[in-house]
N, C-alpha and C positions, 0 to 999 in steps of 0.2 A: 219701679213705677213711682212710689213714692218720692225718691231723689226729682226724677223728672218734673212729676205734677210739683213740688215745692219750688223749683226750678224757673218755670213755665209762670206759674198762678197765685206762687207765695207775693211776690211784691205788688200785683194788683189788689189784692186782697188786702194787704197791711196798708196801701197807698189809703183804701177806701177809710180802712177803720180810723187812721191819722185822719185826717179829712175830717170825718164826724166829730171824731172828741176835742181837736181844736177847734172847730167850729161850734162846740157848747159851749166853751169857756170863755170867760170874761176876759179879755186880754190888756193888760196895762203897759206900755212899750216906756224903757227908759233909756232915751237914744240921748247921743251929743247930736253936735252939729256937722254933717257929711260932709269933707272936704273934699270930696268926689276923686281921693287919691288910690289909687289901687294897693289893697294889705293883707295882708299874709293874718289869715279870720283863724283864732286858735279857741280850740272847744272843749270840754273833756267828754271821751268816748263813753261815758256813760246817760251823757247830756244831748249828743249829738242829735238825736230827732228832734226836738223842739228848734233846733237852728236854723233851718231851712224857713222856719215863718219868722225867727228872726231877723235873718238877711234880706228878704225881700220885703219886708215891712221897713227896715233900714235903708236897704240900697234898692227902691224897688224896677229899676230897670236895668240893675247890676248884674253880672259875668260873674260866677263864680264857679272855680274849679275843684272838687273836693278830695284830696289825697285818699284812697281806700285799697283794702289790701286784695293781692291776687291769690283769694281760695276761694272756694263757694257760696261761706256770707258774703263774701265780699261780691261777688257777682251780684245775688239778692241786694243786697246797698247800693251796688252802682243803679240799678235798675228804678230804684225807689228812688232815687236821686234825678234821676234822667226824668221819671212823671212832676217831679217839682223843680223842673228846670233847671236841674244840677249837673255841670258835666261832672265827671271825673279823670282823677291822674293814677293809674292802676299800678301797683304796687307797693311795698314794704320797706323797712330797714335790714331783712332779712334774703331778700331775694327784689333784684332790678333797684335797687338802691340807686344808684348813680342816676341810672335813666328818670328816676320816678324826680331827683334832684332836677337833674336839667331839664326839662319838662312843663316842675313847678317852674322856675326862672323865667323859663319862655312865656310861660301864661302871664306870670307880672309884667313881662317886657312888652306885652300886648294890650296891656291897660285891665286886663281882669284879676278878682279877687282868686286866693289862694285858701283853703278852708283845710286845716291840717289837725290833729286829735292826739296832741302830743304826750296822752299816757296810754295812745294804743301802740298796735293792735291785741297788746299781750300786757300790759301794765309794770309795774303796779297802780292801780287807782291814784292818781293825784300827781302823777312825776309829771316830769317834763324830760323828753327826750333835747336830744343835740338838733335833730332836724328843723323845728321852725326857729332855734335860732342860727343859724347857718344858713336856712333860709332868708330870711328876714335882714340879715347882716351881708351876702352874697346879693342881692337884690337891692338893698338897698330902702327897701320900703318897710312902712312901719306895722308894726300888731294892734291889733284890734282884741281883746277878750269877750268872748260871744258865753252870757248865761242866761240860763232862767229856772225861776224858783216857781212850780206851782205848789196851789192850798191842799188839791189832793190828788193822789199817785200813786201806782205799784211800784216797788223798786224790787226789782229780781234778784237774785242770789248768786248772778256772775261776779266775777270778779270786780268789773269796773260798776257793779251795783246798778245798774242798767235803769233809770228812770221811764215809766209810761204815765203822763197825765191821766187822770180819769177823770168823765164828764162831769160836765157841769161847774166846775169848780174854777179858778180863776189862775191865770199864770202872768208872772212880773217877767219880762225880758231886760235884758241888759247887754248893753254894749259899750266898749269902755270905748274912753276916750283915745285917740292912737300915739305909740310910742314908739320910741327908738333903743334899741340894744346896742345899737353902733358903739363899737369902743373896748366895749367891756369883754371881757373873760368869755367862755363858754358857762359854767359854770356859776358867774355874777349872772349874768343874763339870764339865763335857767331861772335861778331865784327870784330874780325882778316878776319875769311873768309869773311865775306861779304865786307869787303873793295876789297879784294881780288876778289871778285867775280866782281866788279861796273867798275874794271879795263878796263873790254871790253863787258860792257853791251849797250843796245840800251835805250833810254830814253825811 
């Protein structure tokens, strides 16, 4: 019974509570200039709820499609993603890997953003998987690093330290400016963004 009701009423419920406590916070947006080019949006999975008001305050009549994994949170996410106009690309590096590759591709080749969490779904906290850059180098389009830092916040005890604003308090978003890994290594690439990424991450 429980599996179901959390199933069913978990992601309206969290939709609401998101909803309220970013709407108490004072929000300070620090955007470049959009070049209205379609990119592969890299996040860290412990970050990842603050983004959705990042990208649409960024791109706000933008497409984005958010890579998320095929088990039960992951249904709950896709769900919470769909009420703030998020599609998704279902699946892992674990299982539908190829599909969940060709997929993203398509979405880029369609002019929409790609929103990928390249130290999920299982970490360690702060990596960088092979996926958005093979993404990103296979497409052709550049990254974007998506953060934000609020003044105050639960951070939970999972693994990737799971960040919740808490009201009233104020949050800086950040989006970098966009790059290219063309060229380089697996490996160099990896490093570039994750320096990139650490720019405006929380300890």
């Amino acid at each position: 019974m429980w599996k179901s009701f959390k199933k069913k009423f978990a992601p309206y419920l969290l939709y609401l509570v998101v909803k309220i406590i970013y709407a108490t916070n004072k929000k300070t947006y620090h955007h470049p200039k959009d070049n209205n080019e379609p990119f592969v949006l890299c996040m860290w999975h412990g970050d990842l709820l603050s983004q959705i008001f990042n990208y649409h305050q960024f791109r706000n009549y933008g497409n984005v499609r958010a890579m998320i994994s095929e088990n039960r949170d992951g249904e709950i996410i896709a769900k919470i993603a769909s009420l703030f106009n998020c599609g998704a690309i279902r699946g892992s590096s674990s299982k539908g890997a190829t599909k969940v590759f060709i997929n993203a591709l398509k979405e880029l080749k369609l002019g929409n953003d790609v929103a990928i969490t390249p130290d999920g779904p299982r970490g360690p906290r702060y990596s960088i998987a092979d996926g958005v850059v093979l993404i990103s180098q296979k497409s052709g389009k550049d990254i974007r690093c998506f953060n934000a830092i609020p003044t105050k916040y639960w951070q939970f005890k999972s693994w990737d330290k799971f960040v919740l604003p808490k009201p009233f308090g104020k949050i800086d978003f950040y989006v970098s400016e966009s790059f290219s890994v063309e060229g380089l290594e697996v490996e160099e690439a990896k490093n570039v963004i994750k320096q990139r990424m650490l720019v405006h991450s929380l300890k």
